[in-house]
py3Dmol code that shows the C-alpha trace and the ligand (Angstrom):
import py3Dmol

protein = """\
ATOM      1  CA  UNK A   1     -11.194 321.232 -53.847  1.00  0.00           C
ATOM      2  CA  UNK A   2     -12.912 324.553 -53.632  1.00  0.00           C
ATOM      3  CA  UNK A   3     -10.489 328.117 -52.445  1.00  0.00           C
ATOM      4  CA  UNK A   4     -12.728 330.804 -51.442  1.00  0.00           C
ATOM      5  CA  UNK A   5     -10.693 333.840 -52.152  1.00  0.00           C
ATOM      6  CA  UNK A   6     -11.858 337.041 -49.768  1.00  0.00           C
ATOM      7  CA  UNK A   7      -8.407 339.301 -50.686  1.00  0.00           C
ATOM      8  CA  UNK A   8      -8.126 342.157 -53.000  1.00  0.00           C
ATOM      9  CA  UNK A   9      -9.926 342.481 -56.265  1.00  0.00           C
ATOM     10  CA  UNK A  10      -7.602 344.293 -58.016  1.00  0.00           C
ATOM     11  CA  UNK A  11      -5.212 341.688 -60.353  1.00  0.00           C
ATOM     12  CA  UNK A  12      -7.902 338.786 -59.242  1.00  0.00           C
ATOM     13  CA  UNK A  13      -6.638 337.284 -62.174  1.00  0.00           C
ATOM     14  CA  UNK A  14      -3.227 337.092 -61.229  1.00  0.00           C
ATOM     15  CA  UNK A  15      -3.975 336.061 -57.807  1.00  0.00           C
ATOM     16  CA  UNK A  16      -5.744 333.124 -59.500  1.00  0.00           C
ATOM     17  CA  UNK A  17      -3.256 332.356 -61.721  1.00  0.00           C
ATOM     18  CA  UNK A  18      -0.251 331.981 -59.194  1.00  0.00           C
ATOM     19  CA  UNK A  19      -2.384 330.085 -57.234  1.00  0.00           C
ATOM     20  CA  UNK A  20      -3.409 327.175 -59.676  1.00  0.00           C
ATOM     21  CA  UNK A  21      -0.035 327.378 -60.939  1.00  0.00           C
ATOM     22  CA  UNK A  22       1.084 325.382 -57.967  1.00  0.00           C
ATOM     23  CA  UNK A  23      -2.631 323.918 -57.334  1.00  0.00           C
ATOM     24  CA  UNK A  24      -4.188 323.339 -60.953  1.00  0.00           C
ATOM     25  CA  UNK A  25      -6.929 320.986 -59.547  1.00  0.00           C
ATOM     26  CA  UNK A  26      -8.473 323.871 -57.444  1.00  0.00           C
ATOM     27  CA  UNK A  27     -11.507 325.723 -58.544  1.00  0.00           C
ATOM     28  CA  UNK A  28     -10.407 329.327 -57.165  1.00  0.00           C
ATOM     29  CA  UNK A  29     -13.129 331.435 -56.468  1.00  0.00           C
ATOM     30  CA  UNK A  30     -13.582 335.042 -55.445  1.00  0.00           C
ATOM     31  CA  UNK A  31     -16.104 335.108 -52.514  1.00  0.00           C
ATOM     32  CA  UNK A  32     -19.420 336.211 -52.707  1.00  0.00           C
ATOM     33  CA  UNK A  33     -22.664 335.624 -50.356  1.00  0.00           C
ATOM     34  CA  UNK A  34     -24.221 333.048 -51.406  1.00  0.00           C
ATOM     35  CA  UNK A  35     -21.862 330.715 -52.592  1.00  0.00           C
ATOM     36  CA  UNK A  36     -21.377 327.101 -51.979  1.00  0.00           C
ATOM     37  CA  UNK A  37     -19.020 325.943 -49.010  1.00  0.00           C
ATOM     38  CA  UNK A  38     -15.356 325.974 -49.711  1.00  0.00           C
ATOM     39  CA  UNK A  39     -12.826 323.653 -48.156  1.00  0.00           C
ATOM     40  CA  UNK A  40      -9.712 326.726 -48.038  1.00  0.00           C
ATOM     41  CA  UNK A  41     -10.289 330.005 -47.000  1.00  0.00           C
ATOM     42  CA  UNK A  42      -7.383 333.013 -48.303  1.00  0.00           C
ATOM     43  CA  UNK A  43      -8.460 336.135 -46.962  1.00  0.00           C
ATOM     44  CA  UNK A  44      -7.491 339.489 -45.410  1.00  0.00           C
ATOM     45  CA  UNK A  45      -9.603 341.513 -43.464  1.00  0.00           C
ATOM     46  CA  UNK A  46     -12.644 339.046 -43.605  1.00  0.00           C
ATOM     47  CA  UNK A  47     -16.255 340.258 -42.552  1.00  0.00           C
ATOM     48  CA  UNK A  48     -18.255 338.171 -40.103  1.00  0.00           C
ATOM     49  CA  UNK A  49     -21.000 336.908 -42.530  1.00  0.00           C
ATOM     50  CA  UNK A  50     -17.852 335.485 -44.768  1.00  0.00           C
ATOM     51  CA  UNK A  51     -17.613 332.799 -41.849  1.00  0.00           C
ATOM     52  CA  UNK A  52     -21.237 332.718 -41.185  1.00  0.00           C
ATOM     53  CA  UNK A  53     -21.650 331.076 -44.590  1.00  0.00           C
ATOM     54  CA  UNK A  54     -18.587 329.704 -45.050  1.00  0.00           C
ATOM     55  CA  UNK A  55     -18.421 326.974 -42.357  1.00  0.00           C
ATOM     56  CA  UNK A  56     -16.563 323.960 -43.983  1.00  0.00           C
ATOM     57  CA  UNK A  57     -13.729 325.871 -43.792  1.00  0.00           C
ATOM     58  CA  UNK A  58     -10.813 323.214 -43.321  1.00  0.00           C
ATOM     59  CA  UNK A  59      -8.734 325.771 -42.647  1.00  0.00           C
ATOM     60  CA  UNK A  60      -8.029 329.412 -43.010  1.00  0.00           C
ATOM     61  CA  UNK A  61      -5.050 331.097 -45.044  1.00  0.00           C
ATOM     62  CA  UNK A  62      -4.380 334.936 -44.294  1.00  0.00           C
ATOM     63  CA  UNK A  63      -2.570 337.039 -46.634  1.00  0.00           C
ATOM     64  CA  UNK A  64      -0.276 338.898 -44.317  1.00  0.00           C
ATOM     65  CA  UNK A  65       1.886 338.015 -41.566  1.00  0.00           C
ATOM     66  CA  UNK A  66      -0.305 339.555 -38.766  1.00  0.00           C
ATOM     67  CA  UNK A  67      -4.011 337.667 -38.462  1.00  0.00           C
ATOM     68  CA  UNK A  68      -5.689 340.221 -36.159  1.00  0.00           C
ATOM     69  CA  UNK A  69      -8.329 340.996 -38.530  1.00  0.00           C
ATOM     70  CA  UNK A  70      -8.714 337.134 -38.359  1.00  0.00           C
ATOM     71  CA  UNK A  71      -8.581 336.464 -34.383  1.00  0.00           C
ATOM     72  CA  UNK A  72     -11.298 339.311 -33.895  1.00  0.00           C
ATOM     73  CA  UNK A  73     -13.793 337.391 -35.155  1.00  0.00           C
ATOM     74  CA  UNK A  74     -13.742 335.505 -31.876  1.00  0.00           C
ATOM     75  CA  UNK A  75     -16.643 332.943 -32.749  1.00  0.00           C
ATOM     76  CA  UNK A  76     -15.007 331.162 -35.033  1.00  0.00           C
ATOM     77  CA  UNK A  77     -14.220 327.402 -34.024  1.00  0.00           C
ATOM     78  CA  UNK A  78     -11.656 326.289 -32.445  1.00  0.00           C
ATOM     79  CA  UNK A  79     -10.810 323.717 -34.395  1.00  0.00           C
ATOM     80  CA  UNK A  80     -10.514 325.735 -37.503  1.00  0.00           C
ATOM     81  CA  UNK A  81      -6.624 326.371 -38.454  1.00  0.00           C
ATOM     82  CA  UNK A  82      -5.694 330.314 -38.733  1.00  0.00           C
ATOM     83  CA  UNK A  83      -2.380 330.238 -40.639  1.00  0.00           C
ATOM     84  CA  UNK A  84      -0.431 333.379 -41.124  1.00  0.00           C
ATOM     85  CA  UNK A  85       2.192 334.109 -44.144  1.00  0.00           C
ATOM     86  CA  UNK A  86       5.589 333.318 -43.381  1.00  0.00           C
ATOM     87  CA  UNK A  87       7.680 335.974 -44.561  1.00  0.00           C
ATOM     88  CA  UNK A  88       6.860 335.092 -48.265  1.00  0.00           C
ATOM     89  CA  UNK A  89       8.700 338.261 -49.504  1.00  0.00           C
ATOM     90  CA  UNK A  90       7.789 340.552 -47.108  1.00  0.00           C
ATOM     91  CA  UNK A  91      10.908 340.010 -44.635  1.00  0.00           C
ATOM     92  CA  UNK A  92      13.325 342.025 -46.981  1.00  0.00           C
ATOM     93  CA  UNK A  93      10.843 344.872 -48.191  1.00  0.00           C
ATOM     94  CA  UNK A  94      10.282 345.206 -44.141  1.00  0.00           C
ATOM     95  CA  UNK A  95      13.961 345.503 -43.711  1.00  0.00           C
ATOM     96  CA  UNK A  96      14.440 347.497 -46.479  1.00  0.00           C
ATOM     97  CA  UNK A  97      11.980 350.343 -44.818  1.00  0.00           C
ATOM     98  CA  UNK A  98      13.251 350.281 -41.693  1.00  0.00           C
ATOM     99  CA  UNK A  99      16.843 350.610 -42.975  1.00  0.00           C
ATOM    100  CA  UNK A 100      15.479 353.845 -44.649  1.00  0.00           C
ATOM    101  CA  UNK A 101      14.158 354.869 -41.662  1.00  0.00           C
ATOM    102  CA  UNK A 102      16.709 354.118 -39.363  1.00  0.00           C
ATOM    103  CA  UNK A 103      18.915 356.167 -41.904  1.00  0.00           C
ATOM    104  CA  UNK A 104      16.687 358.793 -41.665  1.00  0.00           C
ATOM    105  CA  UNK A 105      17.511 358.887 -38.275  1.00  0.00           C
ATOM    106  CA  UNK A 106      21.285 358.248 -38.250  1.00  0.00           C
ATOM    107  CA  UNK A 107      21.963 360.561 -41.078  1.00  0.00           C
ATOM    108  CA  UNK A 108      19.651 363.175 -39.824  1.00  0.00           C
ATOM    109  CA  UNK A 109      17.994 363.648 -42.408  1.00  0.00           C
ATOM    110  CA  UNK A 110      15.116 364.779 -40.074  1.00  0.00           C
ATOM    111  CA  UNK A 111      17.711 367.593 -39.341  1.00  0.00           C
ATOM    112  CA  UNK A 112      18.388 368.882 -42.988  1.00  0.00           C
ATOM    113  CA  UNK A 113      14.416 368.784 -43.397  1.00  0.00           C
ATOM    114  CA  UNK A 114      13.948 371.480 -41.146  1.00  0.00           C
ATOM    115  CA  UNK A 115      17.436 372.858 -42.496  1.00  0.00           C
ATOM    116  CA  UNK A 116      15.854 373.226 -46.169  1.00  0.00           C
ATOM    117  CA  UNK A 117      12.670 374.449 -45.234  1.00  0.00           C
ATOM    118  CA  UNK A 118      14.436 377.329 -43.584  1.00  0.00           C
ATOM    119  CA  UNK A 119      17.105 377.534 -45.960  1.00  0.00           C
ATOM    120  CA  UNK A 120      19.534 377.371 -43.678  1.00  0.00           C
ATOM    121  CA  UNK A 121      23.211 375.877 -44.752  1.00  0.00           C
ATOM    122  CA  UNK A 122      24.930 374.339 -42.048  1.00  0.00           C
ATOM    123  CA  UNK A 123      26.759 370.845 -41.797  1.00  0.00           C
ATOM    124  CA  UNK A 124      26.016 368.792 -38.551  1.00  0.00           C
ATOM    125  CA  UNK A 125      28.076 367.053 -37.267  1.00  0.00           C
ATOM    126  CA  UNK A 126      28.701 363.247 -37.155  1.00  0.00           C
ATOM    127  CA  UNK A 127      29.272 361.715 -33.971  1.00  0.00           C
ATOM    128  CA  UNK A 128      28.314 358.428 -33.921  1.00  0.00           C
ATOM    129  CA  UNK A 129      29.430 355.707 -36.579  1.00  0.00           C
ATOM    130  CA  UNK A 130      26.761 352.782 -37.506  1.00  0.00           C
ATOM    131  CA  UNK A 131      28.026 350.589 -34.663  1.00  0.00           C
ATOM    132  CA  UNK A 132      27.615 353.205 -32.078  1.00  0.00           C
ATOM    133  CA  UNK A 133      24.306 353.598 -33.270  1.00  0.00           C
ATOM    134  CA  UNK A 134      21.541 351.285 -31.290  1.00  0.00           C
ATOM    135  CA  UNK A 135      18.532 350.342 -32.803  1.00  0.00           C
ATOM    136  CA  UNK A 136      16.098 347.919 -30.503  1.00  0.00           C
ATOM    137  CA  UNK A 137      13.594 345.584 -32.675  1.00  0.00           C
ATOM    138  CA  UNK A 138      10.461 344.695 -30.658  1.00  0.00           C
ATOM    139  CA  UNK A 139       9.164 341.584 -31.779  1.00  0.00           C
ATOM    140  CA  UNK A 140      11.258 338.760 -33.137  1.00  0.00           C
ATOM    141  CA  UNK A 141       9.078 336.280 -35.408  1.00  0.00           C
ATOM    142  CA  UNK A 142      10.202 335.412 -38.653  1.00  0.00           C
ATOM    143  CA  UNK A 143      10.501 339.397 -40.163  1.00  0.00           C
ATOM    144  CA  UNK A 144      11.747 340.712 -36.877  1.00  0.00           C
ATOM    145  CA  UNK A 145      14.477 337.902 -36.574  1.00  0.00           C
ATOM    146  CA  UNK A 146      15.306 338.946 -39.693  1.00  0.00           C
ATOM    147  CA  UNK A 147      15.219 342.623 -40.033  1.00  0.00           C
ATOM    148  CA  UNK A 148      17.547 342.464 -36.827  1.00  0.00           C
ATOM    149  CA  UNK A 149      20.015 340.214 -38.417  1.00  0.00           C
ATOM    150  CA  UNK A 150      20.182 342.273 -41.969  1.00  0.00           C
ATOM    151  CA  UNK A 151      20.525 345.645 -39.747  1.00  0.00           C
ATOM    152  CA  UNK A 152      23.124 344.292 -37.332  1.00  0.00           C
ATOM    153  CA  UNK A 153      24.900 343.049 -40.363  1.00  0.00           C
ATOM    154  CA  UNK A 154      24.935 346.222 -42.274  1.00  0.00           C
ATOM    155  CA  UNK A 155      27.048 347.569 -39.148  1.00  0.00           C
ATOM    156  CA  UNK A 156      24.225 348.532 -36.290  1.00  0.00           C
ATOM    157  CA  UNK A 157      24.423 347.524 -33.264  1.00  0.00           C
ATOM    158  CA  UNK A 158      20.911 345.522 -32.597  1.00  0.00           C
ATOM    159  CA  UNK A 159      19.073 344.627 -29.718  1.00  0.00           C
ATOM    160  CA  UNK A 160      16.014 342.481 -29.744  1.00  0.00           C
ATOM    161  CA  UNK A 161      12.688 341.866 -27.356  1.00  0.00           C
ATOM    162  CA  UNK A 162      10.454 339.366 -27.554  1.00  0.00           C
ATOM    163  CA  UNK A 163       7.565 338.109 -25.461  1.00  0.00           C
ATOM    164  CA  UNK A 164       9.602 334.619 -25.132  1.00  0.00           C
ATOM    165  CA  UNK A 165      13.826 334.224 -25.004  1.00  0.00           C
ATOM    166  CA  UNK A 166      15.010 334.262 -28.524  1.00  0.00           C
ATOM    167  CA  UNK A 167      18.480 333.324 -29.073  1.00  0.00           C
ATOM    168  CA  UNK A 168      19.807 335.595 -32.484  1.00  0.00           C
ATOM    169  CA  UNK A 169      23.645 335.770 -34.167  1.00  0.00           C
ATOM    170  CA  UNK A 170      24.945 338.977 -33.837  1.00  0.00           C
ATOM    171  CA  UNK A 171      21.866 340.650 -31.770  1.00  0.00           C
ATOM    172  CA  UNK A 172      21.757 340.771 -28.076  1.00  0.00           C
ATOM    173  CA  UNK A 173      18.555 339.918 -26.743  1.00  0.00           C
ATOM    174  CA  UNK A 174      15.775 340.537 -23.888  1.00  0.00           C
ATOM    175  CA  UNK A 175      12.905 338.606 -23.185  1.00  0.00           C
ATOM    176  CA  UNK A 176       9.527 339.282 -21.064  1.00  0.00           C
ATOM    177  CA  UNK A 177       8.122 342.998 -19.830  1.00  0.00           C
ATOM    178  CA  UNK A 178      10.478 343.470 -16.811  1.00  0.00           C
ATOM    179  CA  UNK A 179      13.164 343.420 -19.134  1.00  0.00           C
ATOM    180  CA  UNK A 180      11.581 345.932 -21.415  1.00  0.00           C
ATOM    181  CA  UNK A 181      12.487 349.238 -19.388  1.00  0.00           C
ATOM    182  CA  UNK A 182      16.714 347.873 -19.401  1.00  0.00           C
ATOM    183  CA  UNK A 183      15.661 347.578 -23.132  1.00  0.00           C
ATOM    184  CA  UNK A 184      14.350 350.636 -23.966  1.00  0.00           C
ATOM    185  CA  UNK A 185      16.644 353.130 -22.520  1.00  0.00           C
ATOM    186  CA  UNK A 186      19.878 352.090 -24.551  1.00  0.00           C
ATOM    187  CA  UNK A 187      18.398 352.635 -28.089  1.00  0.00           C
ATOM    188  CA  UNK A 188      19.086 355.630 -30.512  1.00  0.00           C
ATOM    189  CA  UNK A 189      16.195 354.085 -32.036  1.00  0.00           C
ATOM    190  CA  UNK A 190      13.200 351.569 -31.618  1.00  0.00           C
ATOM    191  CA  UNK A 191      11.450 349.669 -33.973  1.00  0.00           C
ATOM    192  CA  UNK A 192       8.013 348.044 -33.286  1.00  0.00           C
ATOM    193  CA  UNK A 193       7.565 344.911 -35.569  1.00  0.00           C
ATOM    194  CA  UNK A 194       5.504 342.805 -32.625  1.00  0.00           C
ATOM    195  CA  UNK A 195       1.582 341.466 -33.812  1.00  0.00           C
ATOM    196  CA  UNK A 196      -1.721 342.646 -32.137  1.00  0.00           C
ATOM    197  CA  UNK A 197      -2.778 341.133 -28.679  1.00  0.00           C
ATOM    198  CA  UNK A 198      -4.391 341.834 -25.983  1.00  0.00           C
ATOM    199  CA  UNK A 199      -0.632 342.263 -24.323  1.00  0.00           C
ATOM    200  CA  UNK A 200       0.829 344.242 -26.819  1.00  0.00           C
ATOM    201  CA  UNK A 201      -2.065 346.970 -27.050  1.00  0.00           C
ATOM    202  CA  UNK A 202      -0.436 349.946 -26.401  1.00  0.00           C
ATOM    203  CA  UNK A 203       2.783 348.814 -24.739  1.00  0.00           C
ATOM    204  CA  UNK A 204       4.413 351.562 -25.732  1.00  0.00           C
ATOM    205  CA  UNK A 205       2.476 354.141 -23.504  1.00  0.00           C
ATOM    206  CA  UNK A 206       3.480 357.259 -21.682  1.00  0.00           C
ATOM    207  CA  UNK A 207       5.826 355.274 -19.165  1.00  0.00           C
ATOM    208  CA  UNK A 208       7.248 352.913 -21.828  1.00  0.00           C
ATOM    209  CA  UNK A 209       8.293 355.988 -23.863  1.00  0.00           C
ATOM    210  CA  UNK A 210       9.480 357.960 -21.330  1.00  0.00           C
ATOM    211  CA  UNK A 211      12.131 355.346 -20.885  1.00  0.00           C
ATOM    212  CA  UNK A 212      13.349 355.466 -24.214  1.00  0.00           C
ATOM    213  CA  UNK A 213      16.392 357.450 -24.382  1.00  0.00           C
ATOM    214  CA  UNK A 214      16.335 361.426 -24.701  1.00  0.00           C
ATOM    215  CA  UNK A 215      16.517 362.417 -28.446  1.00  0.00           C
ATOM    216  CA  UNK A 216      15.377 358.538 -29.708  1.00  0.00           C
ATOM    217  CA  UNK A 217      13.532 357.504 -32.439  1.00  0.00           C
ATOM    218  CA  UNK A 218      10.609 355.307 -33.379  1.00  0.00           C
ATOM    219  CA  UNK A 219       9.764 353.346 -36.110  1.00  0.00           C
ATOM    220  CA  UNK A 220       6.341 351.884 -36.061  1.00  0.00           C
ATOM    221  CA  UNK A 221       5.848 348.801 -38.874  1.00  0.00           C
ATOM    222  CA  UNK A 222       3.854 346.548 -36.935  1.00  0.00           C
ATOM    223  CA  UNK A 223       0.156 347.792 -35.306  1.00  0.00           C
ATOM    224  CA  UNK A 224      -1.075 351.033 -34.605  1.00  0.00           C
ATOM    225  CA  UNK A 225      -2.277 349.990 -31.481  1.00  0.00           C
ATOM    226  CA  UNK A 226       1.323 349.162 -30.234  1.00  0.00           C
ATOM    227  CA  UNK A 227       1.442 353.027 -29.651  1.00  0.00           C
ATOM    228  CA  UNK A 228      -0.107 355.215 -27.870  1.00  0.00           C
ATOM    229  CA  UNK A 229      -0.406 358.103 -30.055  1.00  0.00           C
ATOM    230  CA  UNK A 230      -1.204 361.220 -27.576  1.00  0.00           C
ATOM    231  CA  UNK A 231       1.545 359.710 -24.931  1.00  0.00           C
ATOM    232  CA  UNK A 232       3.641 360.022 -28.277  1.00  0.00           C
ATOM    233  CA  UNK A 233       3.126 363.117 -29.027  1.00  0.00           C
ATOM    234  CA  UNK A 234       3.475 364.977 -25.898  1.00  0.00           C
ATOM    235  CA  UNK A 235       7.415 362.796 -26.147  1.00  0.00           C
ATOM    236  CA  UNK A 236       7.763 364.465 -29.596  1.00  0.00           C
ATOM    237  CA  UNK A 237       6.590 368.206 -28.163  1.00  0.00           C
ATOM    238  CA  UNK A 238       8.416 367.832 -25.171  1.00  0.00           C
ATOM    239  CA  UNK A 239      11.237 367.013 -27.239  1.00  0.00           C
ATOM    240  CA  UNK A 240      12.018 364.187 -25.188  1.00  0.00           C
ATOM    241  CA  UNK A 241      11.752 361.907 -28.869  1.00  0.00           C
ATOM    242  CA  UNK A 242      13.562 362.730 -31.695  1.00  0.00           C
ATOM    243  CA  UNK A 243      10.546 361.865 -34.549  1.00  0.00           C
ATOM    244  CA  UNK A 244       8.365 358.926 -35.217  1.00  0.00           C
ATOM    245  CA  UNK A 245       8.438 356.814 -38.629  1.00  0.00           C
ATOM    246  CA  UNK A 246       5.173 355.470 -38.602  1.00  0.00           C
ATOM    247  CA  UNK A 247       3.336 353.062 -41.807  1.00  0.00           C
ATOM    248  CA  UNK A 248       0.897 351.584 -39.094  1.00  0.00           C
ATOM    249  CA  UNK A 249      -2.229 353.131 -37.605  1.00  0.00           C
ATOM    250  CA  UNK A 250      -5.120 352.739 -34.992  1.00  0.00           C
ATOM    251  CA  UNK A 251      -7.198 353.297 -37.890  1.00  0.00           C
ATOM    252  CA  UNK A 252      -6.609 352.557 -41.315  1.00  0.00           C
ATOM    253  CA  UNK A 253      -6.866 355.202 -43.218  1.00  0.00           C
ATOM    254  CA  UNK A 254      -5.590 357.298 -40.644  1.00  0.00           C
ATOM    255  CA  UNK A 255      -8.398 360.082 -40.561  1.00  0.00           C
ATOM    256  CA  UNK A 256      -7.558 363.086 -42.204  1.00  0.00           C
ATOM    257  CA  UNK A 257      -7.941 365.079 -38.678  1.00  0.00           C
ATOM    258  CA  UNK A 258      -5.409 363.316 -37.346  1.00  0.00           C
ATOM    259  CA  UNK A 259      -2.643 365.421 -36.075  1.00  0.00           C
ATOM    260  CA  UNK A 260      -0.060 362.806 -36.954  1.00  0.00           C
ATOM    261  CA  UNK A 261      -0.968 364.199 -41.202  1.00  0.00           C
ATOM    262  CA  UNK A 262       0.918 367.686 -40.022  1.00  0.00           C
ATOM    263  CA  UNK A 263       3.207 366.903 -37.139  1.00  0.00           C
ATOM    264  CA  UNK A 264       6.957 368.298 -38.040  1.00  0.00           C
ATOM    265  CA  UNK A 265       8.643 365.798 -36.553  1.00  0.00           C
ATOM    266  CA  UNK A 266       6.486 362.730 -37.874  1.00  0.00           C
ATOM    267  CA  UNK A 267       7.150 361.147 -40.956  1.00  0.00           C
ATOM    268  CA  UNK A 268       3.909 358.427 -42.154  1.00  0.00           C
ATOM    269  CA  UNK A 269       3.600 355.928 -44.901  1.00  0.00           C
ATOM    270  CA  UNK A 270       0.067 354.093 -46.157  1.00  0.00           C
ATOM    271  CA  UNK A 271       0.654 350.878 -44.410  1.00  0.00           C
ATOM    272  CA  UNK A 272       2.807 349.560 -47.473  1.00  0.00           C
ATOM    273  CA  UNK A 273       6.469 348.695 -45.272  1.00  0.00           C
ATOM    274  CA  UNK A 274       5.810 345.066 -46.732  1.00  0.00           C
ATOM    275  CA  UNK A 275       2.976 344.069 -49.158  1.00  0.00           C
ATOM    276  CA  UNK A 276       1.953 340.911 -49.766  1.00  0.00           C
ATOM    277  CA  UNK A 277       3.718 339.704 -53.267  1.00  0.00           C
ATOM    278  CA  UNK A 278       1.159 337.839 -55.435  1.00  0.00           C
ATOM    279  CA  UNK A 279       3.653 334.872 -56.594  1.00  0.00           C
ATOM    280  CA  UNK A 280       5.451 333.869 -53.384  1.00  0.00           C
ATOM    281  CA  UNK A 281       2.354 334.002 -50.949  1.00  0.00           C
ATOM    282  CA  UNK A 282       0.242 332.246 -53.314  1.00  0.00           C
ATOM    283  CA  UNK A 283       3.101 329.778 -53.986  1.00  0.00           C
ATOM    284  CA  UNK A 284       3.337 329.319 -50.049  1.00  0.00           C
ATOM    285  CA  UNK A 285      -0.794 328.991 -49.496  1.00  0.00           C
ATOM    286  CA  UNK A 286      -1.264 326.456 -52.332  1.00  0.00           C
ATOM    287  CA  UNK A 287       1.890 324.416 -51.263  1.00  0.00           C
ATOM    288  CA  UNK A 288       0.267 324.391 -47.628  1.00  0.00           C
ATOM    289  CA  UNK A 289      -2.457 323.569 -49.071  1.00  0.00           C
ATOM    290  CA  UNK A 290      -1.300 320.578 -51.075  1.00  0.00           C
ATOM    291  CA  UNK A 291       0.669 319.188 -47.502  1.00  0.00           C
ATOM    292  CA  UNK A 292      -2.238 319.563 -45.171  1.00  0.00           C
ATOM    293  CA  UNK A 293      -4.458 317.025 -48.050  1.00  0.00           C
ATOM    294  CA  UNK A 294      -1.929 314.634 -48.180  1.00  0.00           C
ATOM    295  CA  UNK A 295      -1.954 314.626 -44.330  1.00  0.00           C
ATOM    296  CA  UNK A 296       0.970 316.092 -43.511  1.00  0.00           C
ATOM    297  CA  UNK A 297       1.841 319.091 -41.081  1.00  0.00           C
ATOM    298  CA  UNK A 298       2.658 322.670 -41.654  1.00  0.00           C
ATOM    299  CA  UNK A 299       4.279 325.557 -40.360  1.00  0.00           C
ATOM    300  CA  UNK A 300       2.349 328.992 -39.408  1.00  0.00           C
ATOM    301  CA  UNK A 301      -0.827 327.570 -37.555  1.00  0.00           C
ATOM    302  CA  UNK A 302      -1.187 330.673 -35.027  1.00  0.00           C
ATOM    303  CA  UNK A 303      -2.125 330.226 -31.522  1.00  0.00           C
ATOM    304  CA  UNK A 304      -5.168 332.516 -31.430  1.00  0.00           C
ATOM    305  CA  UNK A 305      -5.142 332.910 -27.326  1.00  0.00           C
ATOM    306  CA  UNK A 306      -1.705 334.284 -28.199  1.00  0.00           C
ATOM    307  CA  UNK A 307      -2.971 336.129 -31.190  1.00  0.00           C
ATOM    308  CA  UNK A 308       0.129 335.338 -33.794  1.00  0.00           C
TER     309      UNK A 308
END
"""
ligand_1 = """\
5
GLV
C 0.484 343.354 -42.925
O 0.103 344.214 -42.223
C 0.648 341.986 -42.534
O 0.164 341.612 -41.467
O 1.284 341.242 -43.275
"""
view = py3Dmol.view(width=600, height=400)
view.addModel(protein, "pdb")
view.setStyle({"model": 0}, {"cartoon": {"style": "trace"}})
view.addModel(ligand_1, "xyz")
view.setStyle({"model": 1}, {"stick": {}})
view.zoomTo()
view.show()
């Protein structure tokens, strides 16, 4: 069977390797125009003329959780199986950011930033223990289910919203957008961890925000497009937000005129909250792989009218 590999370049030989490690009767092939049709697709961020020629596709394997860089490519058939990575590795390095961040928060460290750079020595004080502190994960799939879980259990208190009811130990939840405003306004701090759609575009704009508590945070892990960036800057000025840990962007690289680069109260990351991990994706794509030719079903086929 023939994998037509459209990921990163960098370690291709390592990519290859895990892969046939669980799949040795593959013939693994970086993509290039011109080549002969494959029956598996593993990509991320796939041009167009990848699926122009490559049209035997029996189905498609992305290399991170969210496929909107998939989806776009709206003439693709209908027929053809997008499946995203489940968690694979990246549910505890997500958690393990926005612990950091919510600690950022909690322990105001934004606070002794501005202390230092104005050399000022003066202890704040603590008023709030971790369970009085409320932290609100948008998006529940399988890293949002369990970034809420590990942050509730480290002594949180945790809220959850999803699109659809979710039922989660230890983490009240809300579903749907009228309960998102009831949602929003009891958090210390919010953390977006919900895919790309054509519903989730920006639904945190200049009315969502404004019902966020006075002096909350956000934590932004999942899109850039979840967030309106001016409406969230005027909250920052107006001091209505506290500051905004943000790894996700509009557009990647986020341009160097942007004035997110500079803002004092905005703290950015590269897009790296949760990488893919070469062994445990490629162990889940080739194991997929193996299932779906001997007939049998598989988990993370996204809906692409829902767009995860
Ligand atoms: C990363 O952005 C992913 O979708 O996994």
């Amino acid at each position: 069977m023939n994998i037509s590999f459209y990921g990163p370049h960098t370690q291709l030989n390592l990519w290859e390797a895990a892969f046939l490690k669980h799949c040795p009767q593959a013939f693994f092939k970086a993509w290039e125009s011109g080549d002969a049709p494959a029956d598996y697709a593993i990509v991320w961020r796939p041009s167009m003329q990848f699926f122009t020629e490559q049209t035997q596709l029996k189905a498609v394997f992305n290399l991170g959780a969210g496929v909107d860089a998939v989806i776009k490519h709206t003439n693709l058939p209908a027929t053809l199986p997008i499946v995203k990575l489940e968690d694979a590795g990246m549910a505890q390095q997500m958690f393990e950011y926005v612990l950091y961040a919510v600690l950022h928060y909690f322990r105001n460290m934004d606070a002794y930033d501005f202390q230092q750079k104005n050399r000022l020595w003066s202890e704040l004080p603590i008023s709030k223990t971790a369970a009085d502190f409320v932290v609100g994960v948008m998006g529940l799939g399988n890293i949002g289910q369990y970034v809420a879980q590990q942050l509730a259990a480290y002594g949180f208190t945790v809220q959850g919203w999803s699109r659809t009811e979710k039922a989660l130990k230890g983490v009240r939840t809300h579903a749907g957008l009228p309960a998102l405003g009831n949602f929003l306004e009891q958090l210390d701090a919010v953390v977006l961890l919900l895919p790309h759609t054509p519903e989730t575009k920006h639904i945190l704009n200049q009315e969502r925000l404004a019902q966020l508590k006075a002096g909350a945070a956000l934590i932004n892990v999942g899109r850039g497009d979840l967030l309106c960036v001016p409406a969230l800057l005027e909250a920052l000025d107006a001091n209505h937000l506290r500051g905004a840990f943000l790894d996700v962007f509009e557009v990647e690289p986020l341009p160097a005129t942007s004035p997110l680069w500079t803002h004092p109260k905005v703290r950015l990351t590269p897009h790296i909250s949760a990488s893919t991990l070469i062994e445990p994706s490629m162990a889940q794509i080739a194991q997929k792989i193996l299932r779906l030719e001997a007939g049998k079903p598989i988990s993370g086929i996204v809906n692409p009218n829902l767009g995860y």
